[in-house]
Residue, then its C-alpha position, 0 to 999 in steps of 0.5 A: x501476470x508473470x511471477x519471475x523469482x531469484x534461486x533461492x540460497x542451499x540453505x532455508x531463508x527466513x527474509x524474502x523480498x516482494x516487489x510490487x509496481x502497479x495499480x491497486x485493483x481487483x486483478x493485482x491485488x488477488x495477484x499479491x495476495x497469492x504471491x504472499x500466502x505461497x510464503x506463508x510456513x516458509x518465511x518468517x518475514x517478507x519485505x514488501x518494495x512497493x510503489x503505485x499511483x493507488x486505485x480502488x479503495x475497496x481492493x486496498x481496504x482488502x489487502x491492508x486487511x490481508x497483509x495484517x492477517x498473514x502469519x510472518x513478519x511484514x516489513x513495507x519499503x516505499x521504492x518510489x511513489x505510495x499514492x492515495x490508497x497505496x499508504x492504507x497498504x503501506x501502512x499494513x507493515x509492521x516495519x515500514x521504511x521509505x528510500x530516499x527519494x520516495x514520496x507519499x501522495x494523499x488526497x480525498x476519495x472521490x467517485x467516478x461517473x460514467x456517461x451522460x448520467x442524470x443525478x437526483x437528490x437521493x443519488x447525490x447522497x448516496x454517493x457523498x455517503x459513500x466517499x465519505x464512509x472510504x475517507x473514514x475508512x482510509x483516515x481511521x487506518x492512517x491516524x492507527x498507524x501513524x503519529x498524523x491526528x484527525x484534523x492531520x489528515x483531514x488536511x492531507x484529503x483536503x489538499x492533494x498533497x506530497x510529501x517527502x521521506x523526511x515528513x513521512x518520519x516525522x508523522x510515523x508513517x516510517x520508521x526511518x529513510x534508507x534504501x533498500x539493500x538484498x542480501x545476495x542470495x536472498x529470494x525476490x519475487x517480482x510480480x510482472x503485470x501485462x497491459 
């Protein structure tokens, strides 16, 4: 991972601004969190331009957690796509705005199987009890944060869906639609991941 940053004004900012473009998993999010605790005493608040396809609910359960936690203003701007476990860490902004043209995709939890594998009756519970509990996890984030009810989103893991900027307001998932705007000689930090 490559951190690229803006010089920063003479003068001390308040407001940075954090893009992060990648899959939710185990190496970018230890990689966001850094990046957001080397802010910690020297922003008041940090702008978030965030866009992913998703990835592990576990790691997106942790950095909701995390960015809940931090000590400044956290401020979430979907950029582009926020997918499956990427609105559990959208959700984390106390301000939460969406571009134009962004989306939000919602969908169920399911389970990966690796190889040939045989499944008996003990391990088929254990992994619907499994996909169950982060589907309760996910919803019990998303009906907290926004204006969607239990049946609301219930529908949304039932159905892959996406929707638009315009639904994202009216169910509260933000607060309004409008594009980004960086002040000049405001401070950006750009997480770079490698392939």
């Amino acid at each position: 991972m490559a951190v690229t940053q803006t010089p920063s004004a003479a003068r001390p900012q308040q407001t940075v601004y954090v893009s992060f473009s990648a899959e939710v998993n185990a190496h970018t999010t230890e990689s966001l969190i850094a990046a957001l605790a080397n802010c910690v005493g020297k922003f008041t608040e940090v702008n978030l331009l965030l866009s992913t396809p998703g990835g592990a609910v576990m790691n997106g359960i942790n950095l909701y957690n995390v960015l809940r936690a931090f000590p400044f203003r956290l401020v979430t701007h979907n950029v582009g796509n926020v997918d499956s476990i990427g609105n559990a860490v959208f959700l984390a902004g106390q301000r939460r705005f969406a571009c134009p043209h962004s989306t939000f995709m919602f969908h169920g939890v399911s389970a990966g199987i690796q190889g040939p594998t045989q499944l008996g009756a003990k391990e088929l519970r254990e992994g619907l009890a499994s996909v169950q509990a982060d589907e309760l996890r996910i919803g019990s984030i998303i009906e907290q944060r926004t204006h969607l009810s239990h049946r609301d989103v219930l529908a949304l893991f039932r159905e892959r869906r996406t929707k638009d900027a315009a639904y994202a307001v009216g169910a509260g998932i933000v607060d309004e639609i409008k594009d980004v705007q960086i002040p000049p000689g405001s401070p950006v930090i750009a997480l770079v991941f490698q392939r």
